[in-house]
C-alpha positions as CSV (number, residue, x, y, z in Angstrom):
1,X,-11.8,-8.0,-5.5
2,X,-9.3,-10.7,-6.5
3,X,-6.3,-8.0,-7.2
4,X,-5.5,-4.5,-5.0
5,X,-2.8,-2.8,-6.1
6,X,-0.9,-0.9,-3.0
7,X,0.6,2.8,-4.1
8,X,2.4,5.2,-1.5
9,X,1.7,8.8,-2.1
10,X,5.8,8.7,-1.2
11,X,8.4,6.4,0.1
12,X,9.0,5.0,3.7
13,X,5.4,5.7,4.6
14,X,4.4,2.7,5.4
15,X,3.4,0.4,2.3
16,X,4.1,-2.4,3.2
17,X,3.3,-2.9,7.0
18,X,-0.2,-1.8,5.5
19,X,0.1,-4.6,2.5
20,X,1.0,-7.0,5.5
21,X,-2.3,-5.8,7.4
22,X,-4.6,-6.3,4.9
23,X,-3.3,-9.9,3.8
24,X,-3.3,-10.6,7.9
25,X,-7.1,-10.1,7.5
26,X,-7.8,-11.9,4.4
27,X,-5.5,-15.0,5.9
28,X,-7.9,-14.8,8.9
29,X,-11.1,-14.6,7.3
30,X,-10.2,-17.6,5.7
31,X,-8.8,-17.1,2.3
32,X,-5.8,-17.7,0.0
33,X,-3.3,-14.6,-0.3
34,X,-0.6,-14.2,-2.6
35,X,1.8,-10.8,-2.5
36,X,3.6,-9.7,-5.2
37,X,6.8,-6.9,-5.3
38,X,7.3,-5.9,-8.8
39,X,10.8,-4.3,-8.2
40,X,12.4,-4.6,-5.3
41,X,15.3,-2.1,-4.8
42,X,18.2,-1.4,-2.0
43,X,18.1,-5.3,-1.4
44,X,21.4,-7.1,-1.9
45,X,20.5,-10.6,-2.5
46,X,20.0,-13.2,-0.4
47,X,18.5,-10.2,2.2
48,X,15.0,-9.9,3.2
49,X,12.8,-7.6,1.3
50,X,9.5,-6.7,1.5
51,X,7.6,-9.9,0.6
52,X,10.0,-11.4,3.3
53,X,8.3,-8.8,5.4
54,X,4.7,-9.3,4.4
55,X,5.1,-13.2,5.2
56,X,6.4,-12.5,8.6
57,X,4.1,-9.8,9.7
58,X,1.2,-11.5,8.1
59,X,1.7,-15.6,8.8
60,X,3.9,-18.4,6.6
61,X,0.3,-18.7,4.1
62,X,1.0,-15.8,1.7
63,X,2.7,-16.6,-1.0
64,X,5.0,-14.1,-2.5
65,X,6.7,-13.2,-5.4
66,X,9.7,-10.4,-6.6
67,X,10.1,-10.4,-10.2
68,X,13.4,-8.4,-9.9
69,X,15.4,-7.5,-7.2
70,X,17.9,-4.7,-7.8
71,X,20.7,-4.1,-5.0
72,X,20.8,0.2,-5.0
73,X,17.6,2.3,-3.1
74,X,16.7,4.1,-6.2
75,X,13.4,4.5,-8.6
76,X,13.4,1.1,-10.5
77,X,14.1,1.8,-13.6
78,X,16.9,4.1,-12.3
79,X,18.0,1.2,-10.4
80,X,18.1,-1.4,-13.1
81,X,19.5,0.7,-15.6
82,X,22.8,1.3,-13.1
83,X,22.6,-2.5,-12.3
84,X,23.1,-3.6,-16.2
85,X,19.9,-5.5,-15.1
86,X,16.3,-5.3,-17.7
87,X,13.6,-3.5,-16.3
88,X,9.9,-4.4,-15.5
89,X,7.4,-3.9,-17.7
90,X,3.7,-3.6,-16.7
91,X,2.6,-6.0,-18.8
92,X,4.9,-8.9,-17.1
93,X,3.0,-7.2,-13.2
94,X,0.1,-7.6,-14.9
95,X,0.7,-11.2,-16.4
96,X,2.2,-12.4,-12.8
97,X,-0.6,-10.7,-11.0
98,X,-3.0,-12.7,-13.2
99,X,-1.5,-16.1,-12.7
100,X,-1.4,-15.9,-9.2
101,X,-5.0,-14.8,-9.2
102,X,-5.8,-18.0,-11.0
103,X,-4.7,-19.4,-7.4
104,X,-5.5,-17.4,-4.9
105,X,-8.2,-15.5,-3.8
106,X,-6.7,-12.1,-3.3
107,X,-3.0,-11.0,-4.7
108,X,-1.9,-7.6,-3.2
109,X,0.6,-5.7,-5.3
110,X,2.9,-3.6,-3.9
111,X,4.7,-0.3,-5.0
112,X,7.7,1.2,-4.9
113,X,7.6,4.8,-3.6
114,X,4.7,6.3,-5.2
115,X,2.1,5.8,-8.2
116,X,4.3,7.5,-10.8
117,X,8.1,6.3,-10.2
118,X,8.8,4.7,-13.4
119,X,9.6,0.9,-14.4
120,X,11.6,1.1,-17.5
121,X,12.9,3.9,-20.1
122,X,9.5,4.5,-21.9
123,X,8.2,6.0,-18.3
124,X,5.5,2.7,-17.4
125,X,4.4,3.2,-13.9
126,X,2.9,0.5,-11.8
127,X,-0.8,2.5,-13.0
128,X,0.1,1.0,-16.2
129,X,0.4,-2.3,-14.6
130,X,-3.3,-1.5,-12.8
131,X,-4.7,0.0,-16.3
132,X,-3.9,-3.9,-17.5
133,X,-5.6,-5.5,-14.7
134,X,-8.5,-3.3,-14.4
135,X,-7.5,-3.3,-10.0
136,X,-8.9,-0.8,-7.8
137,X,-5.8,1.5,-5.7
138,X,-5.3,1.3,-2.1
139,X,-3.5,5.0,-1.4
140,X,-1.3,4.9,1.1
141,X,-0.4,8.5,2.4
142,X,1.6,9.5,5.9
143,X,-0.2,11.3,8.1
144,X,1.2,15.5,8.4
145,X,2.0,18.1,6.9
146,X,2.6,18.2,3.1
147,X,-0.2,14.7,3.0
148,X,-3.1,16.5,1.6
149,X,-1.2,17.7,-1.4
150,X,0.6,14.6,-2.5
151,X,-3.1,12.4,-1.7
152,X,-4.7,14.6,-4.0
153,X,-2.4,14.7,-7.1
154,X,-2.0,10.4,-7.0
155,X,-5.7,10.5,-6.6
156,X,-5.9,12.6,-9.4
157,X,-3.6,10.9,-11.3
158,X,-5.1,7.2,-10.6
159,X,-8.4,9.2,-12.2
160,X,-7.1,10.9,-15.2
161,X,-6.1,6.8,-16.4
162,X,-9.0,5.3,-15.7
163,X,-8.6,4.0,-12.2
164,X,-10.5,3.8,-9.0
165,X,-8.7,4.6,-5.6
166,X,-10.5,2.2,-3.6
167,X,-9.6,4.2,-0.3
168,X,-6.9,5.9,1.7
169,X,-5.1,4.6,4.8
170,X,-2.2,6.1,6.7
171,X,0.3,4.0,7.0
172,X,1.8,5.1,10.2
173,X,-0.2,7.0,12.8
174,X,2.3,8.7,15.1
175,X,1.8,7.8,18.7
176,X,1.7,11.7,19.7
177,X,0.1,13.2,16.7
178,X,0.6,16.9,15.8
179,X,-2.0,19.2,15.2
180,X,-1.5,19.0,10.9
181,X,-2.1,15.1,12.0
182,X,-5.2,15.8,13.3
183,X,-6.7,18.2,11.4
184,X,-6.2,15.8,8.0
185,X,-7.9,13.0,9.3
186,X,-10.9,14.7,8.1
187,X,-9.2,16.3,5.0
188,X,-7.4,13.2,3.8
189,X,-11.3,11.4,2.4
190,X,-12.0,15.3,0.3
191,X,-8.3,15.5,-0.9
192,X,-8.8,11.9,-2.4
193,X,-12.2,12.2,-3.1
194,X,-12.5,8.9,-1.6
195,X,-12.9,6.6,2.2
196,X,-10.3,6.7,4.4
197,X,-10.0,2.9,5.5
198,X,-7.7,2.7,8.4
199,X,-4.8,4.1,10.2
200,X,-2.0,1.8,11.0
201,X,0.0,2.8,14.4
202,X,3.6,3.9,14.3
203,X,5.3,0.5,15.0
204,X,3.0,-1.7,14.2
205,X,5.9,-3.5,11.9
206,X,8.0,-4.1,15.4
207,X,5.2,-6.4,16.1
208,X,5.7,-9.9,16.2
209,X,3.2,-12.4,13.8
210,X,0.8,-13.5,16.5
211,X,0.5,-9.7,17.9
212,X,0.0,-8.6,14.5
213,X,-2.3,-10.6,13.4
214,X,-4.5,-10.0,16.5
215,X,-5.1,-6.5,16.0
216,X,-4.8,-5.8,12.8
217,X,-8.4,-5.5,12.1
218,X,-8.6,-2.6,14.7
219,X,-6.1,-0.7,12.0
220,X,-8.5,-1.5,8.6
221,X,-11.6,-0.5,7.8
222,X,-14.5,-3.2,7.0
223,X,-13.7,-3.1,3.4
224,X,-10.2,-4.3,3.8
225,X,-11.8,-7.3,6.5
226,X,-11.4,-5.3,9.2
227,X,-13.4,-3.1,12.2
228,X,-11.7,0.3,12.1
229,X,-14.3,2.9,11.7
230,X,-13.0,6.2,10.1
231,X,-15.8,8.5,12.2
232,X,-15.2,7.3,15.5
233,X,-11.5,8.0,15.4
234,X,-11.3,10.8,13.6
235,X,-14.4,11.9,16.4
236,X,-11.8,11.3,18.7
237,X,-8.5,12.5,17.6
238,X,-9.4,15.4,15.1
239,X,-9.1,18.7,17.6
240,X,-12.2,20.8,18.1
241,X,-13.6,22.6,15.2
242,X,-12.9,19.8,12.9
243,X,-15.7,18.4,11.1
244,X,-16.1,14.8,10.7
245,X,-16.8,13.0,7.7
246,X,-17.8,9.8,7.2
């Protein structure tokens, strides 16, 4: 896959830190990476977004790329339209994601908030932008209650266009899990009617680079370069009575 698009079921759930994990592991196994924000939003400028993030959790080698930055934390077209600024339009994603592809060897592209927020008046999405490109979906969700609902309708959502999720990870796995926690490890893979690759622990984005990078492959599953395995864990934190899926 030369271009994953990253989608949150939601915002603040993680995104990123899990963007920053999977171009950790690419970087390690040896090839180029290249991350690209779309919109960023509640940045004033000259402050560090998430790109800024992504390079410093994952190591100096990604390249990154904001193709508009706008300073209030709202939906991006919401955002733009207050800033006087032009929106995005999928078809400049898809043209940037493209150009860095022609360059690197993988280009992770990140969402705001979830799959549907929109981009500009006309209601684009960044699924438009993965429609263009043809990219399979890495689905972010958070891990309790209210998950399996909002995992299934972007899953079905990414379907009804065409797309492939390629997987679902949690993007922050809470040190003392609850029981709703538990219980969707196993319900997360049937609500998205697809793998659930990895489960990054609460924190993990306090790490510094060099602790990051180190264990960051026990967070992904193998197809995101990693050695996370979805049955084991769930084996071991699901509570009794929970059946385990692979």
């Amino acid at each position: 896959m030369t271009v994953i698009v990253v989608s949150g079921t939601g915002t603040e759930i993680g995104k990123t830190v899990t963007t920053a994990a999977v171009a950790a592991l690419a970087l390690a196994a040896g090839r180029s990476v290249a991350m690209l924000k779309p919109a960023q939003t509640g940045v004033a400028p000259g402050e560090p977004g998430d790109a800024q993030e992504v390079k410093r959790l994952a190591g100096d080698a990604v390249t990154t790329l904001e193709l508009a930055r706008f300073p209030e934390p709202l939906a991006p077209n919401t955002a733009a339209r207050r800033a006087g600024m032009e929106p995005v339009r999928p078809h400049e994603i898809a043209e940037a994601a493209q150009k860095l592809s022609t360059e690197h060897d993988l280009v992770l592209i990140e969402g705001a908030g979830g799959l549907l927020v929109r981009y500009d008046d006309e209601g684009a999405t960044l699924a438009d932008a993965a429609r263009l490109l043809s990219a399979p979906v890495l689905v972010v969700a958070s891990a309790g209650l209210g998950t399996l609902n909002s995992t299934a309708l972007t899953a079905e959502a990414l379907r009804a266009r065409g797309l492939t999720p390629l997987g679902v990870t949690i993007g922050s796995w809470p040190t003392a899990p609850d029981l709703a926690s538990r219980c969707n490890l196993a319900d997360l893979p049937r609500s998205a009617n697809a793998p659930l690759l990895g489960a990054v622990p609460q924190g993990a984005g306090t790490l510094t680079h060099p602790n990051f990078r180190t264990h960051a492959a026990d967070w992904l599953a193998p197809q995101l370069g990693g050695r996370w395995n979805a049955e084991t864990f769930t084996e071991r934190e699901a509570p009794r009575g929970v059946e385990v899926t692979g």
